[in-house]
N, C-alpha and C positions, 0 to 999 in steps of 0.2 A: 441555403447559406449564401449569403451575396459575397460579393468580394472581398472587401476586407474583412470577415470575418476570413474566408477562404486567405488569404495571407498573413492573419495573424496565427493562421493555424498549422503555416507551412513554417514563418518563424518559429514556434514553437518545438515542432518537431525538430527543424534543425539546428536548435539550441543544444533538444536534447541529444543529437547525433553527433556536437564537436562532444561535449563533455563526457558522454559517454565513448565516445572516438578517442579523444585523450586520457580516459581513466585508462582501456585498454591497450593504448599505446604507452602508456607509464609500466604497465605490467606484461607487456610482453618484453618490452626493451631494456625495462631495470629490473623486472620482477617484484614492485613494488605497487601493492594497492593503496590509492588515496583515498581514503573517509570521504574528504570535502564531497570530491568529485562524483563518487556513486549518489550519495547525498544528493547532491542538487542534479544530478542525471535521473533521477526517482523524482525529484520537485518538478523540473520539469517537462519531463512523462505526464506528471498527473496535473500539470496544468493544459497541456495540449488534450487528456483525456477529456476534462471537465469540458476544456472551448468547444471539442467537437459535438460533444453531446448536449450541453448548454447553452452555446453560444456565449459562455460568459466563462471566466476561470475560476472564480468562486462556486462554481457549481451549483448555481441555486437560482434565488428571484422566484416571482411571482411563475407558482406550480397550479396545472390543474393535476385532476384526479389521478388519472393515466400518469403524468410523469411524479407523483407522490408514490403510488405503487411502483414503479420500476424504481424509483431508488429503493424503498424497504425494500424488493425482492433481490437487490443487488447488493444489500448491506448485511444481508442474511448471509446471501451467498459467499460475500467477498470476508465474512467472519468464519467462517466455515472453513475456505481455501487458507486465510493465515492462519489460524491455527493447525493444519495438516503441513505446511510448508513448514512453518516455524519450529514443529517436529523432527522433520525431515532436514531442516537445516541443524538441527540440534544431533541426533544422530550423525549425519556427515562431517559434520566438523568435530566431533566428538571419536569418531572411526569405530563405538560400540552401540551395540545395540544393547547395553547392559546398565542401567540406570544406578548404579550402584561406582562405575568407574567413571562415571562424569566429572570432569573438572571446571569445568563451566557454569558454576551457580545461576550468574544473573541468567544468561541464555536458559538455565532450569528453570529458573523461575518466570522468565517471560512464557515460556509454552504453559509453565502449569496456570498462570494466570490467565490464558487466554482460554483456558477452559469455563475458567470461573466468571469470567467477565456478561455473559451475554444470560443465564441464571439469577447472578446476583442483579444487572440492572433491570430483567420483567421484574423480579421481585419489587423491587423500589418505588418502579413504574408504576404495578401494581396495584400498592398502595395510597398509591397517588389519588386511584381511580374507585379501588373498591374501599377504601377505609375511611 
């Protein structure tokens, strides 16, 4: 990685380290979580991700073989982990393990969708290919 790539990836990071720095200083100080702020501390997280691994923050450009496979094997993977998280966030914030005392619809519905999601697009895909 030459220089400025090496310092667009250090702005990056400590973009994400005020905003995430002031989410947490809003919640320790007021007790008050911002949306905004985790929000765009998650945005850029994953443009700092993309730069280091890409060199680019759109994540992408002209792939050979080798980095076409690491991204499937990490789109796999990375479906896999949110949907286990997305559980486990649904539970804790929920305080039961009892699916029946949920009051969090849409949060039910995001996990149950995340089951469904990666089924229904080979299927589609598919189709695309053998029909």
């Amino acid at each position: 990685m030459d220089k400025t790539k090496k310092i667009i990836a250090i702005i990056a990071f400590m973009v994400f380290i005020l905003v995430a720095g002031y989410s947490l200083y809003k919640w320790f100080k007021f007790g008050t979580l911002d949306g905004g702020s985790i929000f765009f501390s998650f945005l850029a997280l994953t443009y700092f991700f993309n730069w280091i691994t890409w060199g680019q923050h759109e994540g992408g450009g002209e792939k050979d073989e080798l980095d076409r496979h690491i991204q499937t094997q990490s789109a796999k993977i990375g479906y896999y982990v949110l949907m286990v998280l997305s559980g486990i966030i649904l539970f804790v914030s929920e305080g039961t393990g009892n699916l029946n005392n949920v009051d969090n619809y849409p949060l039910l519905l995001v996990v149950c969708l995340t089951f469904i999601t990666v089924p229904v697009t080979e299927f589609i895909y598919s189709k695309r290919y053998k029909g």
